[in-house]
C-alpha positions in Angstrom: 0.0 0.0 0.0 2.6 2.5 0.9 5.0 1.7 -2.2 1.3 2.0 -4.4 1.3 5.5 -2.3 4.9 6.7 -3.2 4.0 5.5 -7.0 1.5 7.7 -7.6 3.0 10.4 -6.0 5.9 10.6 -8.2 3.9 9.9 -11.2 2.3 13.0 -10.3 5.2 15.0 -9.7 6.3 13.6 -13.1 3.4 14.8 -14.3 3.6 18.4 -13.2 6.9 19.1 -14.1 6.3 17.6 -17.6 3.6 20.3 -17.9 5.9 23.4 -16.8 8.3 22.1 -19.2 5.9 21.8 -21.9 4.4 25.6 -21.2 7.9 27.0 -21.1 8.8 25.5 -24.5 5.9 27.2 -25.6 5.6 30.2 -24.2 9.2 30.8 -25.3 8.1 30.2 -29.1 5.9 33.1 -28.8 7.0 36.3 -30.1 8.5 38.8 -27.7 5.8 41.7 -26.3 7.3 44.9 -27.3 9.0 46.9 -24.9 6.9 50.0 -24.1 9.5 53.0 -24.9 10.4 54.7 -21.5 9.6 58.3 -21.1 12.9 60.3 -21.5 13.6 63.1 -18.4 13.2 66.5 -20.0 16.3 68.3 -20.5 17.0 70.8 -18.2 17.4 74.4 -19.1 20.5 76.1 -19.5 21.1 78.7 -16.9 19.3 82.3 -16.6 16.8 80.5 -19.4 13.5 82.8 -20.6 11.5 79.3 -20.4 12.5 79.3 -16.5 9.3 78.8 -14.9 6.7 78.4 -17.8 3.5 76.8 -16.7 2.9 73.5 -18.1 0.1 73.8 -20.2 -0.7 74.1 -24.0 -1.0 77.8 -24.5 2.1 78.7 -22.7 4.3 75.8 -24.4 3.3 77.6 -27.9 5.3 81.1 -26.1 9.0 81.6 -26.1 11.3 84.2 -27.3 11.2 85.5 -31.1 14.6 85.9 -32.9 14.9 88.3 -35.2 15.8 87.6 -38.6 19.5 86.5 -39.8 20.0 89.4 -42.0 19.2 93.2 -42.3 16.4 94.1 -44.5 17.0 95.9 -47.6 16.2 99.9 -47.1 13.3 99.1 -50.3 12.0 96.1 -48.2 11.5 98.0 -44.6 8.3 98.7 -43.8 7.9 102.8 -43.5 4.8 102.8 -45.4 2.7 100.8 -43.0 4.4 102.9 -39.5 1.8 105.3 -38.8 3.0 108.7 -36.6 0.4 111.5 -35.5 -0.7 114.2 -38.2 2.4 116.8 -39.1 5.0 114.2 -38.5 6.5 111.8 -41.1 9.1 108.5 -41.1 12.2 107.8 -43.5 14.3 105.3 -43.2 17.8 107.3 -42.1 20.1 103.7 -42.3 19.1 100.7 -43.5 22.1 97.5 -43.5 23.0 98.3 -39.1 22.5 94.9 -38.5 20.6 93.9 -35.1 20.6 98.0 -35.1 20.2 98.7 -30.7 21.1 101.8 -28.6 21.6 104.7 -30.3 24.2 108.2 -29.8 24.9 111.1 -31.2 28.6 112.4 -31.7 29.4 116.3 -31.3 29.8 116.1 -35.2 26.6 114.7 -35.4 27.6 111.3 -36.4 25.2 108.4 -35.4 26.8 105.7 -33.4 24.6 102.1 -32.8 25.6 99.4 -31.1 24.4 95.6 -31.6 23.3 92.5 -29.4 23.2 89.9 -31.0 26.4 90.5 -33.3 29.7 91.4 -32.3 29.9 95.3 -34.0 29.0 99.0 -33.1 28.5 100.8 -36.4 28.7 104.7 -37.0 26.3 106.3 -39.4 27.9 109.6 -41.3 25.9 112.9 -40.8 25.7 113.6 -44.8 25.6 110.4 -46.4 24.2 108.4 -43.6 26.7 105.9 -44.7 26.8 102.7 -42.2 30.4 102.1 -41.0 32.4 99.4 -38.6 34.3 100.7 -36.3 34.7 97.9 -33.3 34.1 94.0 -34.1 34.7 91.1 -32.1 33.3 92.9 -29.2 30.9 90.4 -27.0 26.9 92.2 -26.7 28.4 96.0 -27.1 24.4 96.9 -26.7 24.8 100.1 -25.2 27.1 103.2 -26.7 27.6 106.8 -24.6 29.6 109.5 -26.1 31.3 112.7 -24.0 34.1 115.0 -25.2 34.9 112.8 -27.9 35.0 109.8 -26.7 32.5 106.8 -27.6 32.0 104.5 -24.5 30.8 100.7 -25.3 29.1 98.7 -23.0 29.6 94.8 -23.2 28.4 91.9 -21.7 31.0 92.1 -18.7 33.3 95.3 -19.6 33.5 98.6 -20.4 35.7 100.8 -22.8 36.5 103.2 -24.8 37.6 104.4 -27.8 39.0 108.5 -28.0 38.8 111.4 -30.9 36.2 108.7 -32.2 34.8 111.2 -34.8 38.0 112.0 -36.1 39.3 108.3 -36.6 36.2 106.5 -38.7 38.2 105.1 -41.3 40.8 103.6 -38.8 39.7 104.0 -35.4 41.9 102.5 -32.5 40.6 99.4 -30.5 38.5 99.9 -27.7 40.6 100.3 -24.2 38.8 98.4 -21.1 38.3 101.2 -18.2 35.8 98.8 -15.8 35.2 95.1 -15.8 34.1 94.8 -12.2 30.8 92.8 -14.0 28.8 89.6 -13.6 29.0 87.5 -17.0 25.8 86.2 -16.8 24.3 86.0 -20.5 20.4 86.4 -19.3 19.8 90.2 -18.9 23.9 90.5 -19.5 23.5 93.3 -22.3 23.7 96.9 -21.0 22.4 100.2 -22.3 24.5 103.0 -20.6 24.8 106.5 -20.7 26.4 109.6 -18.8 24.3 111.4 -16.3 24.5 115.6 -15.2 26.8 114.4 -12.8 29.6 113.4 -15.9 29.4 110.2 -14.4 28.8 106.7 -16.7 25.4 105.0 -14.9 25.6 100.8 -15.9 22.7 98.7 -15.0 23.0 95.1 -14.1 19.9 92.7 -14.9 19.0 89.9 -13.0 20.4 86.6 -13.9 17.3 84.7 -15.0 13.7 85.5 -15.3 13.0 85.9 -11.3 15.9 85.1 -8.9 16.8 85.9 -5.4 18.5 89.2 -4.5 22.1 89.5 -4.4 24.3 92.2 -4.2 25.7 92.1 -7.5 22.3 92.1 -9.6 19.1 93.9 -10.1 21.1 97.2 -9.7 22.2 100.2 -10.9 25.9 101.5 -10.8 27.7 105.0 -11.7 31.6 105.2 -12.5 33.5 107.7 -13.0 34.5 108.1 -16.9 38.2 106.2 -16.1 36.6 103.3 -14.3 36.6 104.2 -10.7 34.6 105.3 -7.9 32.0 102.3 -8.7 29.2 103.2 -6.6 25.3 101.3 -6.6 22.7 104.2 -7.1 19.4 101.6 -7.3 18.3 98.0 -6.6 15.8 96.2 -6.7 15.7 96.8 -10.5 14.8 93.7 -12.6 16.1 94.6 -16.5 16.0 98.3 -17.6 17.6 98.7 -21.2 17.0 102.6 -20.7 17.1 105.9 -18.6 17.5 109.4 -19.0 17.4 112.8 -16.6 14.9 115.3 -16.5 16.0 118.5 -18.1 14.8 120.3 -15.1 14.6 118.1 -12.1 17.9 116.0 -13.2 16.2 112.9 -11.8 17.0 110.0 -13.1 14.1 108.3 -14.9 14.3 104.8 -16.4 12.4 101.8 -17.7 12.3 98.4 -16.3 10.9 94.7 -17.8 8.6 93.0 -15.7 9.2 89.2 -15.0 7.8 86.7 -16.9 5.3 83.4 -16.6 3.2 85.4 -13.8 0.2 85.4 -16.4 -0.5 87.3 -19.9 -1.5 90.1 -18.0 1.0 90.9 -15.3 2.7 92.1 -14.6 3.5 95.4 -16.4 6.7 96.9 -17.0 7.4 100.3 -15.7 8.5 103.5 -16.0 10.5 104.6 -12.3 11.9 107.5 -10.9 15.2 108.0 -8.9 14.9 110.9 -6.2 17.8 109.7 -4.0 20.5 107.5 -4.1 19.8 104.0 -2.9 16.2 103.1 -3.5 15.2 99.9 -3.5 12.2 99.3 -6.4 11.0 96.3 -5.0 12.4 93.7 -7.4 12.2 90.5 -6.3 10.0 91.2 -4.0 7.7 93.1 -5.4 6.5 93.8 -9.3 4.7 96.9 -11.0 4.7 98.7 -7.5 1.7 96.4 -6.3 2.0 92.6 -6.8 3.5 90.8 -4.3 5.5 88.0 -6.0 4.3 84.4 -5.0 7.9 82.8 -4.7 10.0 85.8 -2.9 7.2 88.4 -1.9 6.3 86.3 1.2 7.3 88.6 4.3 7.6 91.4 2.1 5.2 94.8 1.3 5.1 96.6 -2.0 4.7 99.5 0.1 8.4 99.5 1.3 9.5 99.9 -2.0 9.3 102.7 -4.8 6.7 102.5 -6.8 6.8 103.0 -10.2 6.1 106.4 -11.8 4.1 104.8 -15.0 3.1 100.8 -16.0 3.8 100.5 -19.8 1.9 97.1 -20.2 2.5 93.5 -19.4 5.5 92.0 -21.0 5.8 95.3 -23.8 9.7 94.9 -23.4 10.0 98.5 -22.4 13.6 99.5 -23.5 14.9 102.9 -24.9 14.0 106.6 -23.2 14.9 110.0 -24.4 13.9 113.1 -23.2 12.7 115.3 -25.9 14.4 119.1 -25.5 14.6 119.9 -29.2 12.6 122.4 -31.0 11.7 120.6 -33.8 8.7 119.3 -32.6 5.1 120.9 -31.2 5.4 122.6 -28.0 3.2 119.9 -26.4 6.5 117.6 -26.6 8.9 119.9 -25.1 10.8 117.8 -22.2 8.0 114.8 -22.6 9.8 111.4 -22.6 9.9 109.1 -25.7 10.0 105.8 -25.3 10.6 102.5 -27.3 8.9 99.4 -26.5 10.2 96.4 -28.4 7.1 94.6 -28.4 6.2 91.6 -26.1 6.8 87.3 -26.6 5.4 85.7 -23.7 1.5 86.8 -24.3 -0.6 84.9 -26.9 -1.5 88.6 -28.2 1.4 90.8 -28.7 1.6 94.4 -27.0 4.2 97.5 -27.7 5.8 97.0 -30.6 5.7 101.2 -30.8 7.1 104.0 -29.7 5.1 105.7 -27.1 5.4 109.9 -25.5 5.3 110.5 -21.8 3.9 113.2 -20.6 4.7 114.8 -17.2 2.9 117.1 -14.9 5.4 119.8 -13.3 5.8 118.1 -10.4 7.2 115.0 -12.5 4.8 112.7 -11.8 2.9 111.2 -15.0 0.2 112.9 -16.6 -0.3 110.6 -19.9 1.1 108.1 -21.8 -0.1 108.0 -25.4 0.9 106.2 -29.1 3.0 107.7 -30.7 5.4 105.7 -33.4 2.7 102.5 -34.6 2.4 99.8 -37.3 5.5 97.8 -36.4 2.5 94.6 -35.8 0.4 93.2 -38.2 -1.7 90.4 -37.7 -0.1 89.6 -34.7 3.4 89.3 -36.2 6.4 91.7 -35.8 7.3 93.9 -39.2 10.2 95.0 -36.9 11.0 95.9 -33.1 11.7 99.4 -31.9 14.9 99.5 -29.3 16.1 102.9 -28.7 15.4 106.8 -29.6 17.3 109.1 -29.9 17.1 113.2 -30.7 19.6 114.4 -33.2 20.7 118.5 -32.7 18.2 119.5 -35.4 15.1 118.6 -33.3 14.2 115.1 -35.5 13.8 111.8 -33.6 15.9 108.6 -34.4 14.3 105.3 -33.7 16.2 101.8 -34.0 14.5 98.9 -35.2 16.8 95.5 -34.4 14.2 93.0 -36.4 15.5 95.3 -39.8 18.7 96.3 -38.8 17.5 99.9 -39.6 17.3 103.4 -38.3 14.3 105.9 -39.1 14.1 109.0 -38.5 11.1 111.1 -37.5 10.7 114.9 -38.5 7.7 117.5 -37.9 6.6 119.6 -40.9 3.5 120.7 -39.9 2.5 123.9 -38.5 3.9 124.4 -35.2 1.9 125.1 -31.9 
C-alpha cells in the first residue's frame, strides 16, 4: 500500500513538471511583447533660461522668445509705409544695413553711433551720407554706446571701454581700451544700455540673472563710475532689467524703464517706467513687481509698500527699453521735455503688445500725466514687421528710432504747423 502511495506520488510530480516544461517551451516560441518606450527626463534648461518657470500647459508651451531675422532688411524692403506717426509728422528710413541696429548716440559732429546685441559690431552712421560704417568688431553684446568730449563709451556683456577722438578716426579707429570690468557674465539680462548722467558720471545697469531670482548684491542694480573706471558706486536696486534711462532736463532725476518678469500670467505684470529721487532706492524687485504685486515665490514677508513704486506701468511684458527726453525744437510745443520711449514689443503673451514708440507726458511736479501712441504699425496680424529699441534726438530737433528685427534706423521729423 505505501509503495502504491509513493507510486503515484511521483507519477504526479512527473506529471507536473512535464507540464511546466511543456508551457515553457511554448511560451518561449511566442513572439516577444514589445518593450513600451520609457519616457525620457526633459532636458534641463541652461542657466538664466526665458522658459524658466513656464506653466505647463498648451498655450504657454506655444510662447518663447522671437529671434529676429538673420539678415538686415533691404532699405526698399522696410516697412515705413505701413508705420503710422500723428498728423504733421512723417518716417524715412535714415540707415538701412545696421545689423541687429540697438542703442543709439549722437557724436558732437553729429555722427550716429549704434551698437548691436546679438552680433559682435557697433557701427557709426555719417551725418551727410548716412553711410553705415564698422568701427569695433569682435566685441561680445556692445548693446549700449555713450559718447562725451569725444569719446564713444561701449558697453559689453562684462566690460566697459572706450575708444578716443572717435569722430575723427572712422576710417581707422583705435581698438577699444577696457576702463571697468568689475561685471557679472551672466548672458540672461547680460546686455547693457548706458549712458552719462548731469553728474559726468557713466550710470551701468545690471539685470537679473534669469527671469525671477533671489537678491544678491551684485544684480538687479544700478551702478555709476566715473569716466576712467573708478569710484564704482550702486545708485538703485531692486531693478529687474531696464535697457534705458535718461534725466529730466529740469529736475535732473533719473528716470528709467524696467521689464517686468515673466510666466506670472498674460497680463501681469506690467513693465514700468521709475523715478530716482535719491541714491539708494530699492524698487522692490524680487519682492515686489509693477509697484503692487506681491510676487508668489519671494514676496512672502515682504510689502510693495516698502518699495518705490513706479512712476508709470507701460503694459504687461511690452519689453520697455529705450528713453529720451525730448528738449529739441523741432517738434510741437506739447512735446517739449516729454519722454519718448521705445517698446520692443512683447513674446510671452498669446497677443502681442508694444511694438511702438510711445510719449510721456509729465505734470510739473514729475509725476505722469499721460502716456499715449506715438510711433505704430511695427505689428500686423499679430506678427512683428520690426522691433523698436532705442530713440534718440539728433541736434536739429528730428527723432531717431532703431529697429533691431530690420537692422534699420528711421528717423522722424515735424513739418506741420507748429503750436
Amino acid at each position: 500500500m505505501a509503495y502504491r502511495t509513493d507510486f503515484l506520488r511521483r507519477t504526479a510530480l512527473a506529471g507536473f513538471v512535464g507540464l511546466i516544461a511543456i508551457t515553457a517551451s511554448a511560451q518561449e516560441q511566442q513572439p516577444a511583447a514589445p518593450q513600451q518606450p520609457q519616457a525620457q527626463a526633459p532636458q534641463p534648461l541652461p542657466p538664466g533660461s526665458a522658459l524658466a518657470g513656464r506653466p505647463d500647459n498648451p498655450e504657454a508651451a506655444k510662447l518663447a522668445p522671437v529671434s529676429s531675422p538673420p539678415l538686415p532688411t533691404p532699405a526698399d524692403k522696410l516697412p515705413t509705409a505701413k508705420l503710422k506717426v500723428p498728423p504733421g509728422f512723417s518716417v524715412e528710413v535714415y540707415a538701412a544695413g545696421v545689423g541687429n541696429a540697438r542703442s543709439l548716440r549722437e557724436g558732437a559732429k553729429g555722427t550716429v553711433f549704434v551698437g548691436s546685441r546679438t552680433l559682435d559690431k557697433v557701427y557709426a552712421i555719417t551725418p551727410t551720407d548716412h553711410k553705415v560704417k564698422v568701427i569695433a568688431s569682435g566685441l561680445h553684446r556692445p548693446n549700449g554706446v555713450a559718447f562725451k568730449d569725444g569719446t564713444l563709451y561701449i558697453a559689453e556683456l562684462s566690460q566697459i571701454s572706450k575708444i578716443e577722438n572717435i569722430e575723427d578716426n572712422l576710417d581707422n579707429p583705435a581698438k577699444p581700451t577696457v576702463i571697468y570690468d568689475d561685471l557679472p557674465k551672466d548672458e540672461a539680462h547680460g546686455w547693457k544700455f548706458i549712458s552719462i548722467g548731469p553728474d559726468n558720471k557713466l550710470y551701468i545697469p545690471i539685470g537679473q540673472p534669469g527671469n525671477n531670482e533671489p537678491r544678491d548684491p551684485k544684480h538687479a542694480q544700478i551702478r555709476r563710475i566715473n569716466l576712467d573706471g573708478s569710484g564704482a558706486e550702486v545708485v538703485a536696486i531692486g531693478v529687474r532689467n531696464t535697457v534705458g534711462f535718461d534725466w529730466s532736463p529740469t529736475s535732473k532725476e533719473l528716470y528709467f524703464t524696467d521689464n517686468g518678469r515673466d510666466w506670472m500670467s498674460e497680463d501681469v505684470p506690467e513693465d514700468k517706467l521709475n523715478r530716482l529721487t535719491k541714491v539708494g532706492e530699492d524698487f522692490g524687485v524680487p519682492y515686489c513687481y509693477q509697484g503692487n504685486i506681491s510676487d508668489p515665490e519671494f514676496g512672502w514677508g515682504h510689502s510693495c509698500t516698502d518699495y518705490t513704486p513706479p512712476v508709470a506701468l507701460m503694459g504687461a511684458h511690452t519689453a520697455t527699453l529705450g528713453m529720451r527726453f525730448y528738449t529739441g525744437s523741432m517738434f510741437p510745443a506739447e512735446y517739449k521735455d516729454a519722454i519718448f520711449v521705445a517698446r520692443h514689443g512683447s513674446w510671452n503673451r498669446s497677443k502681442k503688445l508694444g511694438g511702438d514708440v510711445v510719449v510721456v507726458k509729465l505734470n510739473k511736479d514729475g509725476s505722469v500725466k499721460s502716456v499715449t501712441p506715438f510711433l505704430t504699425g511695427f505689428i500686423a496680424d499679430n506678427n512683428y514687421l520690426g522691433r523698436p529699441v532705442d530713440v534718440q534726438p539728433l541736434k536739429d530737433g528730428s527723432l531717431l528710432v532703431s529697429d533691431d528685427w530690420n537692422g534699420a534706423v528711421y528717423r522722424v521729423t515735424y513739418k506741420g504747423k507748429a503750436k
